[in-house]
C-alpha positions as CSV (number, residue, x, y, z in Angstrom):
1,X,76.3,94.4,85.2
2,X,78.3,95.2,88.3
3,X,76.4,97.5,91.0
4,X,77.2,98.8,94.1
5,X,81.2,97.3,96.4
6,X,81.7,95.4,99.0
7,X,78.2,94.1,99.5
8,X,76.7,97.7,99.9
9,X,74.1,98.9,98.0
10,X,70.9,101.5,97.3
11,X,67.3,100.5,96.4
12,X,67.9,102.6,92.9
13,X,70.7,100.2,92.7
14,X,68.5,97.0,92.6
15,X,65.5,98.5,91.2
16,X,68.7,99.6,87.8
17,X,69.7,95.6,88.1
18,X,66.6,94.3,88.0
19,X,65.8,96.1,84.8
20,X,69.1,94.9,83.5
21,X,68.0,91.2,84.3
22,X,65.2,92.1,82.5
23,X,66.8,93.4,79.7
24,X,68.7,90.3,79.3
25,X,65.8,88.1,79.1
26,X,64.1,90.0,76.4
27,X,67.3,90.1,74.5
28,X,68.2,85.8,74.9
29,X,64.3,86.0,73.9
30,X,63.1,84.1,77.5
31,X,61.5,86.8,78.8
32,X,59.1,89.6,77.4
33,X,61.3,92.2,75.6
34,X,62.1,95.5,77.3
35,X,63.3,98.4,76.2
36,X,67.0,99.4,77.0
37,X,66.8,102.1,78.9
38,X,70.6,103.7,78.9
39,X,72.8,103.4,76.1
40,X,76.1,101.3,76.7
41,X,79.5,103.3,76.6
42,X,82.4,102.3,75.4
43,X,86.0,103.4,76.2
44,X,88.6,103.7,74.0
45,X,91.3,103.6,76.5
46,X,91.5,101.9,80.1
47,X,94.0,101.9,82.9
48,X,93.8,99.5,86.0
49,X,96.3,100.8,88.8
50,X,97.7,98.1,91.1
51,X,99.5,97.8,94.7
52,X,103.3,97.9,94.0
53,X,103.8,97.1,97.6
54,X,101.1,96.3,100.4
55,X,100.1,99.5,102.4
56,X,97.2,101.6,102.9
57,X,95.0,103.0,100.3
58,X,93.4,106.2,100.4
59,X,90.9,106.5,97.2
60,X,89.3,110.0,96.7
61,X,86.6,109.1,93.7
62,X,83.7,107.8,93.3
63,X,82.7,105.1,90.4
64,X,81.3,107.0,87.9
65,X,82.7,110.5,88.8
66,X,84.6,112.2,86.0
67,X,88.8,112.3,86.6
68,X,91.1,114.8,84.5
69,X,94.2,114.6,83.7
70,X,96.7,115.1,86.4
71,X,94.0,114.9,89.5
72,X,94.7,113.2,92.7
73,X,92.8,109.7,92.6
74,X,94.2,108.4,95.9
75,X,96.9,107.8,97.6
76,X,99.1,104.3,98.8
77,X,100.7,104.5,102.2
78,X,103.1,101.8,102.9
79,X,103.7,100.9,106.4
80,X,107.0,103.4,107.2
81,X,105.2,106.6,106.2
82,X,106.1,106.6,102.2
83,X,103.5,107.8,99.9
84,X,102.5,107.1,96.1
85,X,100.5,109.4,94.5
86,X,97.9,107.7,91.5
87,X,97.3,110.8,89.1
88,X,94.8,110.1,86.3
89,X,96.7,109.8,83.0
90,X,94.1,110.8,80.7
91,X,90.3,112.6,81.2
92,X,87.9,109.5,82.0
93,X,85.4,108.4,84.3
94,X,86.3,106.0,87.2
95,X,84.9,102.8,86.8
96,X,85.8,100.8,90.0
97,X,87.8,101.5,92.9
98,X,89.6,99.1,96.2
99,X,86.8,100.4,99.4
100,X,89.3,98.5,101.7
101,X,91.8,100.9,104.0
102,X,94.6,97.8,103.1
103,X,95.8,96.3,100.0
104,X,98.0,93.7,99.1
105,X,101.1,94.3,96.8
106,X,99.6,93.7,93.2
107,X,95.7,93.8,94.3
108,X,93.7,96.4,92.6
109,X,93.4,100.0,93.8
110,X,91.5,101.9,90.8
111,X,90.1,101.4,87.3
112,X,89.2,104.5,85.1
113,X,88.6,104.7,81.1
114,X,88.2,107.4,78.4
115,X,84.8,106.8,76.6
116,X,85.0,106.7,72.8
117,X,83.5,110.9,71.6
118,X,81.0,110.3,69.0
């Protein structure tokens, strides 16, 4: 269960983790059972971009917004102007992204993944 970044958050937000707690409960059996009420995905392929160097990031998705193939995720500025491009590899779904303006060489910028078609 992982809701909302950097200590933000919306009241669906808690009302969808509470009903996770409860979900929990019912499933270790110390709690009354409740109905799940959104089916888990899986992904058959993830990719977790990291800082090569520190600079600036500029992220342009949301988590759970669809990516393509090829699109623009964000961008990393160093300090002297130079810019890298992150360009999803495969279609997905972002699943987390850095909300901070500066990174640290090797902290995380993005994570997407390509849910299993059934």
């Amino acid at each position: 269960m992982e809701r909302g970044g950097g200590g933000t958050w919306h009241s669906d937000e808690v009302a969808a983790c509470k009903q996770n707690i409860y979900e929990l409960m019912g499933f270790l059996g110390i709690g009354p059972a409740s109905p799940i009420t959104s089916p888990s995905v899986e992904l058959e392929q993830v990719r977790y971009e990291e800082a090569p160097e520190d600079g600036f990031w500029y992220c342009y998705k949301t988590p759970d917004s669809p990516c393509r193939r090829g699109e623009l995720l964000g961008k990393l500025v160093d300090r002297y102007g130079k810019t890298i491009d992150y360009r999803a590899n495969f279609d997905g779904v972002v699943l987390y992204f850095t909300h901070s303006l500066g990174v640290q060489k090797g902290g995380a910028l993005i994570a997407y993944g390509k849910p299993y078609h059934v």
